[in-house]
Residue, then its C-alpha position, 0 to 999 in steps of 0.5 A: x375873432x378867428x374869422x376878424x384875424x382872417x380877414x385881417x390878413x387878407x385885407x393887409x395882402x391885398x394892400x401890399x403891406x402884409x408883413x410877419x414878424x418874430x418878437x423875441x421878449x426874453x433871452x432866457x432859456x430852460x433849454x440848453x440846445x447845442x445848436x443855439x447859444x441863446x441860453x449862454x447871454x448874460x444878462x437874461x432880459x425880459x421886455x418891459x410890458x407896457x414897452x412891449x405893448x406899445x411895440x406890438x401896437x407899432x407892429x400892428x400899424x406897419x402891416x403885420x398880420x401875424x405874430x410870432x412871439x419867440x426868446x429864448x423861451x417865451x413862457x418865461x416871460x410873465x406878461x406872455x399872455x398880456x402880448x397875446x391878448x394885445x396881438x389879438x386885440x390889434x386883430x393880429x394872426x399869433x402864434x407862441x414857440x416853446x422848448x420846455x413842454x412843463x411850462x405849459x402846465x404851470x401857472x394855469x398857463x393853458x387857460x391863460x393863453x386861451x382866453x387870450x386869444x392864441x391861435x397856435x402854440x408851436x413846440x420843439x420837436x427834434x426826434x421820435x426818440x424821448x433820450x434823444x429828444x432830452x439830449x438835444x435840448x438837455x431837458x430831463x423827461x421832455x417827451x413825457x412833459x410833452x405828453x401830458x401837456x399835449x393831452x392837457x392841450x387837446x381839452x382847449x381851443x389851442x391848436x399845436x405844431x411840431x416844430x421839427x428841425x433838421x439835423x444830423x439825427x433825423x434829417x434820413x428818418x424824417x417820416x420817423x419823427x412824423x409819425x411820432x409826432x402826429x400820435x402824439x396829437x400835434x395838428x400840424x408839422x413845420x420843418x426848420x431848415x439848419x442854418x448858422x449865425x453870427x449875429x451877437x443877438x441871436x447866436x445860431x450853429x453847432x455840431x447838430x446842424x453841421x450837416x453836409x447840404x447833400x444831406x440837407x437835401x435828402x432831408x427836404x426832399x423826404x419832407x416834400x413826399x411827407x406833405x404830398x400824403x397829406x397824412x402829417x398837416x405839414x405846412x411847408x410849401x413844397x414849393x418853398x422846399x424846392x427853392x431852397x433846394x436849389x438854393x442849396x445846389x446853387x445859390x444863384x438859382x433860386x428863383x425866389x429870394x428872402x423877403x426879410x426887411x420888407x415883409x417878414x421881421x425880427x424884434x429883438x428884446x431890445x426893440x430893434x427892427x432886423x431883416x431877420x436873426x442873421x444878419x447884424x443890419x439893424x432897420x430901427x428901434x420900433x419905440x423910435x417915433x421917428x422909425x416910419x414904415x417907409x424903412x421897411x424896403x430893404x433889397x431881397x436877400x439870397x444869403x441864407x436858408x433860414x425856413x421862417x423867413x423864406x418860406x414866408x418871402x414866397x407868398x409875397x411875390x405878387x402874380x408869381x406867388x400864385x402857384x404857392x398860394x394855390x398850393x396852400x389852399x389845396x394842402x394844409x386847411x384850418x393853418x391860419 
């Protein structure tokens, strides 16, 4: 099935409708962040199975390839499995984000995933320190849970990535965080560049990521020397980096700008289509019959650093995305 997802996604590139999508099935947290207010939404909102399936079978029909099921906290929805296992019955690439480690043990949840067909289970790692770490997410005891459900994790066929945000605790320490996480057993590491947002569905900021872009910069250019070593299965491009580097000094030169409407999405819970979590423009609802693939073809945006999204946009930019793609292939093996 690996192999099928694989060829899936190369036959989608070559037509020109490869498309990424995040799905966010519930707005319900265990994780408290202070850089995200997702956890204060009222009232908590879990997808309807059969409607969400449906949905994914529409994703699957507009190209997309690979599948990011997010929330809030996903493995709170109990159907969570059921979407994987539609995602990879559509021959669609997956991955599923998680913010409490302790869910993965719960529930036979491991197996369950597994048997599915989950190609990468992502988890939020914000510092090498465990009372940092509880701090940021004001999770008691998250290394631990981590831990042991990291050991749990390498008994399956799941492969696990550290989810690594910049901010103000690690953005000058980030080999630190590297090293912690590698000997913890992760497979591979994805930075998240700080970013805010307005939007009324998917509320981003706070303190944390208040950072200075001086600072921001620091930060990814240390994550490019991490990638170079070869030694922590970073997945970001340093290409992709450099662009938002300059995007950082000066918006206007960026050379790549974010592809988030065309060829990476947003599904909210409410099954409505966005560019991404940011901006408030809504494209259609998936359910809608009268929502066409055509409507996917919105204008490039230049107006954020948000890292899923515009690291995504810069291998869909035909002959320009060459030296990324060949990046890509030469760095990270076994991603995707």
């Amino acid at each position: 099935m690996i192999k099928s997802k694989r060829i899936n996604l190369v036959k989608k590139f070559i037509q020109g409708r490869l498309r990424f999508t995040e799905f966010a099935v519930t707005n319900a947290c265990i994780a408290k962040c202070s850089f995200c207010d997702i956890w204060k939404q009222h009232p908590k909102i879990f997808v309807d199975k059969e409607k969400a399936l449906a949905a994914i079978d529409r994703l699957a029909d507009f190209g997309v390839g690979h599948l990011t099921l997010t929330g809030g906290e996903p493995l709170l929805h109990p159907d969570i499995a059921a979407f994987v296992e539609r995602a990879t019955l559509r021959r669609m690439n997956n991955a599923v984000l998680n913010a409490a480690p302790s869910l993965l043990m719960r529930n036979d949840m491991l197996k369950k995933l597994e048997a599915a067909g989950c190609d990468l289970l992502s988890i939020s790692f914000d510092s090498g320190d465990p009372v940092t770490m509880a701090e940021s997410r004001r999770i008691p005891n998250i290394m631990d849970d981590m831990a042991r459900a990291l050991e749990m994790i390498k008994k399956t066929s799941l492969k696990t990535m550290a989810s690594v945000l910049i901010w103000n605790d690690n953005y000058d320490k980030l080999e630190q965080v590297c090293v912690r996480a590698k000997g913890m057993g992760y497979d591979f590491i994805s930075f998240n560049y700080p970013t805010f947002s307005e939007s009324k569905v998917y509320p981003l900021g706070g303190e944390g990521i208040s950072l200075p872009r001086d600072k921001v910069i620091q930060g990814l250019e240390a994550a490019i020397k991490l990638r170079k070593t070869g030694k922590y299965g970073i997945i970001n491009s340093a290409l992709s980096m450099r662009n938002i580097i300059s995007y950082l000094k000066d918006p206007g030169t960026a050379a790549f700008h974010c592809l988030g409407g065309r060829h990476v999405l947003f599904l909210d819970w409410f099954f409505d289509i966005h560019p991404c979590m940011q901006l408030p423009l809504t494209l259609g609802n998936i359910l809608d019959s009268g929502m066409k693939e055509s409507g996917l073809r919105i204008a490039s945006c230049n107006a954020c650093n948000m890292s899923w999204y515009r690291d995504l946009s810069m291998f869909m930019y035909g002959v320009r995305s060459l030296p990324v793609l060949l990046e890509s292939l030469g760095g990270t093996k076994n991603f995707i």
